[in-house]
NUTI-949660 format. One line per field, with one value per atom (N, C-alpha, C): atom name; x negated, y negated, z negated. Coordinates in pm, 1 decimal. Layout:
# residues N
atom [CA,...]
X [X,...]
Y [Y,...]
Z [Z,...]
# end
This chain:
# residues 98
atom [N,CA,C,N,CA,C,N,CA,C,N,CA,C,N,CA,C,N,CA,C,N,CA,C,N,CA,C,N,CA,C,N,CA,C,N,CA,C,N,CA,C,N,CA,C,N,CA,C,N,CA,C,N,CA,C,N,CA,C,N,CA,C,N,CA,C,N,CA,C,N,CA,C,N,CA,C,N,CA,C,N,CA,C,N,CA,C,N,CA,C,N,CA,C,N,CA,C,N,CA,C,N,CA,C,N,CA,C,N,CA,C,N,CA,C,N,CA,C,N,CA,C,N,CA,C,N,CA,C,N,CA,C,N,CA,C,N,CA,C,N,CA,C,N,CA,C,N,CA,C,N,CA,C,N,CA,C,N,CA,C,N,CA,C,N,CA,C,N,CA,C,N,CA,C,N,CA,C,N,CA,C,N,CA,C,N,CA,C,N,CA,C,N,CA,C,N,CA,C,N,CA,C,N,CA,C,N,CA,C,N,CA,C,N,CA,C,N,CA,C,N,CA,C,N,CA,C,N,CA,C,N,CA,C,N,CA,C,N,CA,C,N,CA,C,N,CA,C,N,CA,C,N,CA,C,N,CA,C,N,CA,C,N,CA,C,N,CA,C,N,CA,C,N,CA,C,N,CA,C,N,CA,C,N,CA,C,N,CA,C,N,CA,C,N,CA,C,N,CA,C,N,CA,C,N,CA,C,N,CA,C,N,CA,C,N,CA,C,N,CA,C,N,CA,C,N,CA,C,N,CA,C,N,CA,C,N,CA,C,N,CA,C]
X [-652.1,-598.9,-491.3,-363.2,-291.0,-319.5,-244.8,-361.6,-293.7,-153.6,-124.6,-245.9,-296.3,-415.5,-511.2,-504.6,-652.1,-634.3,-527.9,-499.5,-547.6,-446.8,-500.7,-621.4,-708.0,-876.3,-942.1,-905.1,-929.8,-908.4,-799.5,-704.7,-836.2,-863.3,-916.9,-1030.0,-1096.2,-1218.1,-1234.3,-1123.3,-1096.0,-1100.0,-1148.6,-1146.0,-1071.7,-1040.2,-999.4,-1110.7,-1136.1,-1275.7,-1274.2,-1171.5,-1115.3,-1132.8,-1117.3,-1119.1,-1211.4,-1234.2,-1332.1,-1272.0,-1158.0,-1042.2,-989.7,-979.3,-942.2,-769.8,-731.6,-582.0,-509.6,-545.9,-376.9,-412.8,-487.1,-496.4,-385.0,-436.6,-377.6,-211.7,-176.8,-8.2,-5.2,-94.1,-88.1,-2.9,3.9,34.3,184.9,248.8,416.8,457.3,418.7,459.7,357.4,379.9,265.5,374.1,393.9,459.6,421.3,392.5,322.1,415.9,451.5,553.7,440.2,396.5,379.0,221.4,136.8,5.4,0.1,132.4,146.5,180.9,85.9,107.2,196.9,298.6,366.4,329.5,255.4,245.2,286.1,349.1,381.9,348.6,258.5,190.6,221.5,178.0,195.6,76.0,77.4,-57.6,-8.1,-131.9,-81.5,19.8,-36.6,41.0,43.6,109.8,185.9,72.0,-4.1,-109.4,-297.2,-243.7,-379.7,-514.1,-609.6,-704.1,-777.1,-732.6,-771.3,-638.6,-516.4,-383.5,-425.7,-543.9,-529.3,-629.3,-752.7,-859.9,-754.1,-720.1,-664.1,-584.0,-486.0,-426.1,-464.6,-554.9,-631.8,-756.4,-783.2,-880.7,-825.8,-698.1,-607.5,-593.2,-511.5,-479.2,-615.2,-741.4,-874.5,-875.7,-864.4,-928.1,-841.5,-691.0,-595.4,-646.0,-655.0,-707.5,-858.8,-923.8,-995.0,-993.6,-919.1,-826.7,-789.7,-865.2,-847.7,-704.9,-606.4,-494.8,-376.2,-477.7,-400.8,-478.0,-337.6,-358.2,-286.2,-219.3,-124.4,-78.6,-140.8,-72.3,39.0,140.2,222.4,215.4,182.5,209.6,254.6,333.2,449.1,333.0,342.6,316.1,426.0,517.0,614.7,589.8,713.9,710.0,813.1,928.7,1015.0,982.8,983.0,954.5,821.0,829.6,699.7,632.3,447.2,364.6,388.1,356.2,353.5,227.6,176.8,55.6,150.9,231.7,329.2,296.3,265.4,247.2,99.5,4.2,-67.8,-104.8,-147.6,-229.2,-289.4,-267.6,-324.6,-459.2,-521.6,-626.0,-740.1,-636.8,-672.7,-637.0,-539.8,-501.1,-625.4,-686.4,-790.7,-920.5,-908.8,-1052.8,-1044.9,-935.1,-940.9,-902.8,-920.5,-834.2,-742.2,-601.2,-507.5,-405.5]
Y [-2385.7,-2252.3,-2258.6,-2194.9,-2171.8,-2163.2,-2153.7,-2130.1,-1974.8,-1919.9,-1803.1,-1724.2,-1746.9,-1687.6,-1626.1,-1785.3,-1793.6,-1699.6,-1711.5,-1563.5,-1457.6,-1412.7,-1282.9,-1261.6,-1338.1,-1346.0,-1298.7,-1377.7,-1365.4,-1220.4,-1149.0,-1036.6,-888.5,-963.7,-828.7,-791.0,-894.3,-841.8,-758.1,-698.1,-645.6,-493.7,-388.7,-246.0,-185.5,-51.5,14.3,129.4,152.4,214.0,311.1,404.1,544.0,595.9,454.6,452.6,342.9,371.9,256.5,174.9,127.4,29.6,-95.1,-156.6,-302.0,-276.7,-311.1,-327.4,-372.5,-468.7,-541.2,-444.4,-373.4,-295.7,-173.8,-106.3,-14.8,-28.2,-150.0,-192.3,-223.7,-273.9,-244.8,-374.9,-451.9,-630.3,-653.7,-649.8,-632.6,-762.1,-895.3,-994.4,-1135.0,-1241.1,-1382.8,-1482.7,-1549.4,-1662.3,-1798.3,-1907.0,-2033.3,-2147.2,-2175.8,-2293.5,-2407.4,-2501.8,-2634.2,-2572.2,-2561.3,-2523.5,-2439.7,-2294.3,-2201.5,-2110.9,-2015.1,-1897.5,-1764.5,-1726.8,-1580.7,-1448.0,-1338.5,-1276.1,-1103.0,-1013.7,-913.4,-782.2,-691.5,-601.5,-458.3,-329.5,-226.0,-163.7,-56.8,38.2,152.6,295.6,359.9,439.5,466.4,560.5,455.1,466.8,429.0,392.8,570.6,606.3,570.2,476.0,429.0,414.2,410.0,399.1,285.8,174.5,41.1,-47.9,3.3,-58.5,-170.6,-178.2,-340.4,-412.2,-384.6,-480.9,-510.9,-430.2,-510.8,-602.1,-578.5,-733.2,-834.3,-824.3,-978.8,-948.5,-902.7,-902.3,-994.5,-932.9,-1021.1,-1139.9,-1154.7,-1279.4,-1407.1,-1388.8,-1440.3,-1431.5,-1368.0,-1389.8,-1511.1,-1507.3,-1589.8,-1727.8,-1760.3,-1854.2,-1944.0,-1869.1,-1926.8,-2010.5,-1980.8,-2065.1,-2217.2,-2317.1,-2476.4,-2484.0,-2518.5,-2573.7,-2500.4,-2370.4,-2316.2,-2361.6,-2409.2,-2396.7,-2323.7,-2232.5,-2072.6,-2005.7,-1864.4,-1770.1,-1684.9,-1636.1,-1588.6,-1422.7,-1321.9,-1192.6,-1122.2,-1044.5,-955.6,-800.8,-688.3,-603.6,-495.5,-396.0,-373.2,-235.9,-155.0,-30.7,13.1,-91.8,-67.5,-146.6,-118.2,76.2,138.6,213.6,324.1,317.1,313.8,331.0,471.2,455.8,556.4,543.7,655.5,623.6,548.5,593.7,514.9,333.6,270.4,177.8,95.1,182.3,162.0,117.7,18.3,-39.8,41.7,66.4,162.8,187.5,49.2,32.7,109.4,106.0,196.0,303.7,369.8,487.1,590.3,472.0,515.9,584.5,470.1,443.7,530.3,634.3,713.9,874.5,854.8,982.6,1045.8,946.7,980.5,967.5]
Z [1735.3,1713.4,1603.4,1637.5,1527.8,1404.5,1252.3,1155.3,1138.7,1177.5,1163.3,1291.4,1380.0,1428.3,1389.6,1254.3,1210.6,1085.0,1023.5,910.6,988.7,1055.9,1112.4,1135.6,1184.2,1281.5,1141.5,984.6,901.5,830.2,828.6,809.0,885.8,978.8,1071.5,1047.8,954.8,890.1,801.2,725.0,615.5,654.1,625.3,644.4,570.7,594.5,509.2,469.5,343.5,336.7,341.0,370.0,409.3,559.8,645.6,798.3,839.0,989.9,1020.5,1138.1,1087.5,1146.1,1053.9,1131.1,1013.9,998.7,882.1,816.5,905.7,981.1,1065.1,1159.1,1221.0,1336.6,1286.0,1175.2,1115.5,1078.7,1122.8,1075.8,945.2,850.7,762.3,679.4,801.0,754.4,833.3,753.4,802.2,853.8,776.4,857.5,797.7,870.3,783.7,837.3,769.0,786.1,732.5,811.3,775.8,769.7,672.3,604.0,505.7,592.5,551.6,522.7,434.1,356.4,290.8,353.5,213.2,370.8,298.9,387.1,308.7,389.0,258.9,378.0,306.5,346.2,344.4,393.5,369.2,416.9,325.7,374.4,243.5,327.8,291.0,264.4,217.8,191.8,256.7,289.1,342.1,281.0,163.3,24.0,-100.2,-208.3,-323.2,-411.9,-367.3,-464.1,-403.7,-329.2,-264.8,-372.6,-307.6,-421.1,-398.8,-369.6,-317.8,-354.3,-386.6,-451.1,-515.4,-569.5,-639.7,-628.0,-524.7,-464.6,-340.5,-222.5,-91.3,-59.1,-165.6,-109.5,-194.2,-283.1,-358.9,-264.8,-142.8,-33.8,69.3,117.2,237.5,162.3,81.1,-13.5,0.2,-26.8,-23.8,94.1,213.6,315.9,382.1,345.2,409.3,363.6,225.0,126.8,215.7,309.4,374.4,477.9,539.0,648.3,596.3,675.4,648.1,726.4,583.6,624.5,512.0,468.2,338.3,248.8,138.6,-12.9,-73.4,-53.9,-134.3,-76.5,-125.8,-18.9,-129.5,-80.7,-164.6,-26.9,-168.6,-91.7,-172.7,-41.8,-148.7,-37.2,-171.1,-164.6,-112.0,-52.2,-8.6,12.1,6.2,65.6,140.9,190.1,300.8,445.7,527.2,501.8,503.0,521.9,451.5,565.4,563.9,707.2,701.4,823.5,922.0,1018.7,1080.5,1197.7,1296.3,1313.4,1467.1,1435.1,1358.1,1303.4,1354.8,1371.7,1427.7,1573.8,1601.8,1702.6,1786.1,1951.5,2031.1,2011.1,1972.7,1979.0,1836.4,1718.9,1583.2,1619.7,1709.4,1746.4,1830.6,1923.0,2002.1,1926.2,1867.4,1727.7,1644.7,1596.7,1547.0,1598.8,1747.2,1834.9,1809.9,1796.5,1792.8,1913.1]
# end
């Protein structure tokens, strides 16, 4: 299996404790990119003022960190552009009857 797979497989375990949908479902993970044993990863929150702003991405960050084949993940935290529900996965869309 890829190990960018295996991030994600990793990624999808993660909730958001507001909703009962996992983060990459939610769009919440903008991009992963795997260069050599270093994963860089780029993800958003829903709002600025999240109340999880500084456990989730040292959550994603650790979960990526698990994956045999990483030794550093570099994540950038981001707000261009801004989530949106449109962002969301049919499947988080469903899960939340939208």
């Amino acid at each position: 299996m890829e190990i960018k797979t295996k991030i994600i497989d990793e990624i999808r375990k993660i909730y958001d404790p507001e909703l009962p949908v996992n983060i990459y479902e939610l769009g919440l993970i903008y991009d992963i990119k795997v260069k050599g044993r270093k994963a860089e990863i780029k993800m958003t929150l829903t709002t600025p003022n999240c109340p999880v702003a500084e456990s989730l991405p040292k959550e994603v960050k650790n979960g990526a960190m698990q994956v045999e084949g990483i030794d550093a993940v570099d994540l950038q935290l981001v707000w261009d552009p801004p989530w949106t529900k449109d962002m969301m996965s049919d499947a988080a869309k469903l899960e939340l009857n939208l």
